[in-house]
C-alpha positions as CSV (number, residue, x, y, z in Angstrom):
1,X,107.0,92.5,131.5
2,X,108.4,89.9,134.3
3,X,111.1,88.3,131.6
4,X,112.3,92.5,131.6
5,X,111.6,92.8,135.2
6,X,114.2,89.6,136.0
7,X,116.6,90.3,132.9
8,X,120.7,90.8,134.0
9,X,123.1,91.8,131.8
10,X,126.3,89.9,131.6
11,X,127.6,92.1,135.2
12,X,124.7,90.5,136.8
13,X,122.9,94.4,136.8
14,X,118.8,94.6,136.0
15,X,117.6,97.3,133.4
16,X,116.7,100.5,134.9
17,X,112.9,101.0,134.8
18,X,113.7,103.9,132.4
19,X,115.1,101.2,129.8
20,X,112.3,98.5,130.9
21,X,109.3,101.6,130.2
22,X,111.3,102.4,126.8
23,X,111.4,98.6,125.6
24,X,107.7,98.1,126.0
25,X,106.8,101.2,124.6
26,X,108.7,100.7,121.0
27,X,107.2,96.8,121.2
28,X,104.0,98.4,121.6
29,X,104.4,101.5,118.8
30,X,106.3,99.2,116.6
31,X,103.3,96.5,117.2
32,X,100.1,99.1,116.3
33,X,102.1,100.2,112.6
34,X,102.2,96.2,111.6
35,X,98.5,95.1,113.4
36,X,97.2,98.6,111.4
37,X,99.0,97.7,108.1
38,X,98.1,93.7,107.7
39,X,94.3,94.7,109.2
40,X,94.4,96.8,106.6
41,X,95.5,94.6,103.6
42,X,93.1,91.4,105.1
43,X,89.9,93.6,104.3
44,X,91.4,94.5,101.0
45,X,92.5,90.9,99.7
46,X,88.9,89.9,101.4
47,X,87.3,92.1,99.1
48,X,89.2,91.8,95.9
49,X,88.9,88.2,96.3
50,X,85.4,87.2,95.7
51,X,86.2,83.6,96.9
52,X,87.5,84.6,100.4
53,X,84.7,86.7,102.0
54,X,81.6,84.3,102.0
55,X,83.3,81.6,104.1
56,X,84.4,84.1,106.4
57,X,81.0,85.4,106.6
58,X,79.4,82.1,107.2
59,X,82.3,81.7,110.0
60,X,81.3,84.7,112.2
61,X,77.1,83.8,111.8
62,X,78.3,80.0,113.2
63,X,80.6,81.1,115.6
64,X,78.4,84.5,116.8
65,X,74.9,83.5,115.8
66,X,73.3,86.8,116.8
67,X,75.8,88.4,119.0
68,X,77.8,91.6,117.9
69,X,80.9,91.1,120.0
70,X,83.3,88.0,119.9
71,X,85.9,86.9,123.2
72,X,89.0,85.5,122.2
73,X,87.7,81.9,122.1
74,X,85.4,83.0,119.5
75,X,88.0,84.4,117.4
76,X,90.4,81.0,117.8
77,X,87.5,79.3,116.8
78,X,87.0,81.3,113.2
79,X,89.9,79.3,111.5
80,X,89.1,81.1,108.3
81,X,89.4,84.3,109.8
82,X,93.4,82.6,111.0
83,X,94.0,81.5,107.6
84,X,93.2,85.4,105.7
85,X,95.7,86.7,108.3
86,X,98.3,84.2,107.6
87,X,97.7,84.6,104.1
88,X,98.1,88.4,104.4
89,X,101.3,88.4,106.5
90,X,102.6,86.2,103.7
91,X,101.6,88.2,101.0
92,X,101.8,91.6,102.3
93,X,104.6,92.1,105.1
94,X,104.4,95.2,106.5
95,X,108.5,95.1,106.6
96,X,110.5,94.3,103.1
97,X,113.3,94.1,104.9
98,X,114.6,92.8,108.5
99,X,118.3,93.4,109.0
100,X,120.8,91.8,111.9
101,X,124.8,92.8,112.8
102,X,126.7,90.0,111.9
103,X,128.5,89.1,115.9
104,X,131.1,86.4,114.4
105,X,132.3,85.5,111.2
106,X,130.3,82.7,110.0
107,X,130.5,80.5,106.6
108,X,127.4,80.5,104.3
109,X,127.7,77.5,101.4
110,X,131.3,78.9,99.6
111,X,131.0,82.3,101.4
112,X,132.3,83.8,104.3
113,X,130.4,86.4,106.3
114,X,132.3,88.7,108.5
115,X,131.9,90.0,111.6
116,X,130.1,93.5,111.6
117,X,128.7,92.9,108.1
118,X,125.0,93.6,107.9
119,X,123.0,89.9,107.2
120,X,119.8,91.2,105.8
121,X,116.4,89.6,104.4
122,X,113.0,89.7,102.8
123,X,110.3,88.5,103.7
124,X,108.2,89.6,100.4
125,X,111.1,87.9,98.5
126,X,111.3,84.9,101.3
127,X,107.4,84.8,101.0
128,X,106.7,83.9,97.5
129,X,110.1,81.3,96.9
130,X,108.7,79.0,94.5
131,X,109.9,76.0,96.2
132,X,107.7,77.1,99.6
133,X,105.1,78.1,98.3
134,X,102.4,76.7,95.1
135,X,101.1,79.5,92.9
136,X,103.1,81.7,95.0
137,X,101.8,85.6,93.6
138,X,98.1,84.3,94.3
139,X,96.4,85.1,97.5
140,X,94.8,82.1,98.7
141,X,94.3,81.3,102.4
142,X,93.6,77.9,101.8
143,X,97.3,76.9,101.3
144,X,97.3,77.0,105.7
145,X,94.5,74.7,105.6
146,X,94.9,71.0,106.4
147,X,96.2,68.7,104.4
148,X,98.3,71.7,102.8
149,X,99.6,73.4,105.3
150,X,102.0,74.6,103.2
151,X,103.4,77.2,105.9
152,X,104.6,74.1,107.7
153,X,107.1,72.3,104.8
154,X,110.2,74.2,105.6
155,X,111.5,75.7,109.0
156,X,111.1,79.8,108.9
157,X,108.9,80.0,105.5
158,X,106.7,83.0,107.5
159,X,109.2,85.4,108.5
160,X,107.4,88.6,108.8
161,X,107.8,88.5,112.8
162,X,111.4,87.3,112.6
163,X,112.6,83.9,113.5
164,X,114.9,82.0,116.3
165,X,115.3,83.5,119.6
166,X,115.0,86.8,117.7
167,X,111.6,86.1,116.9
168,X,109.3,89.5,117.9
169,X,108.0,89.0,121.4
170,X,104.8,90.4,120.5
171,X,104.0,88.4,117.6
172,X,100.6,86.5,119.2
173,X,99.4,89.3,120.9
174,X,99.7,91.2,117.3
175,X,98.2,88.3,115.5
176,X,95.5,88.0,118.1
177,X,94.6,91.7,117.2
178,X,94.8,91.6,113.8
179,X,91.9,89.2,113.8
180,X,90.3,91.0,115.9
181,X,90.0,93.8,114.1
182,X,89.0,92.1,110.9
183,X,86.5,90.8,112.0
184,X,85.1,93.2,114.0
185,X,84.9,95.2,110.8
186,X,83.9,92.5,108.2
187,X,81.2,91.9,111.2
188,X,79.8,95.2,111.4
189,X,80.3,97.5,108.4
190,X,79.4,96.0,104.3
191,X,82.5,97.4,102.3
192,X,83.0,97.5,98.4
193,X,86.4,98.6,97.1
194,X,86.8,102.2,94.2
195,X,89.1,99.7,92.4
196,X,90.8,96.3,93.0
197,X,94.0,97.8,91.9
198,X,95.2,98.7,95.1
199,X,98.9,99.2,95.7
200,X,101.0,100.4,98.8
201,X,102.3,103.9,98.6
């Protein structure tokens, strides 16, 4: 809110609190459709994967003991928890595609790009290269543990939130929510799946 409150365009002018109310309200629409979509797919994967859910279990008993509710500290202290969400976002990003306007022409390898030209990529594609990522089709949240950390190898290998200075504004608030919700649910509700053949639609 204050970087939109002291933005200037180029003329030295500030955005109009019509444009400031709009910006925050598509970050915050745009933000509930990916935190709903990757909650979604973490209790899934948790579920179809019989290996993922009992340390995550154990996590919230050490970290809550008896308690029903969790403060932010307890949920940066459940690193399992972090690692299902980062292996979610990996597996299942809740955009296929993120797309920019190309400003300038620009040289890629033997290929020029010009300006105007659409540069588009995937993270679903970008998300299981080979050459990132071991075993890349399996879900295992492990590969962010230490001494894998596989996520920190190559610059932009998780690019579900963008990357650069176009990297979404939002992205730990949304990432803070998403385990949030997880584990408010794997905390409070025992779930079983009709079938583990779950697909988007």
């Amino acid at each position: 809110m204050q970087s939109l409150l002291e933005a200037r365009y180029k003329d030295g002018k500030p955005l109009s609190d019509e444009e400031i109310t709009g910006i925050i309200l598509a970050a915050l629409f745009g933000g509930q459709h990916t935190s709903a979509a990757l909650s979604a797919w973490g209790i899934i994967e948790a579920l179809r994967n019989p290996y993922v859910l009992p340390p995550l279990l154990a996590e919230q008993d050490r970290v809550l003991g008896s308690r029903d509710h969790a403060t932010m500290d307890d949920i940066r202290g459940m690193p399992a928890l972090e690692r299902l969400a980062q292996e979610t976002e990996r597996m299942r990003p809740p955009f296929i595609l993120l797309a920019r306007r190309v400003l300038r022409d620009f040289t890629y390898g033997k290929y020029v790009v010009p300006k105007g030209w659409m540069a588009m990529v995937s993270p679903w594609l970008s998300h299981r290269l080979p050459e990132v990522w071991r075993d890349p089709d399996r879900f295992d949240p492990d590969r962010f543990a230490a001494p894998r950390e596989e996520h920190k190898q190559f610059k932009y290998s998780m690019i579900t939130f963008g990357g650069g200075k176009h990297r979404c504004l939002g992205m730990a608030f949304g990432f803070l929510q998403i385990r949030v919700i997880m584990n408010y649910i794997l905390r409070n509700f025992e779930l079983s799946l009709d079938t583990t053949d779950v697909r988007p639609n």
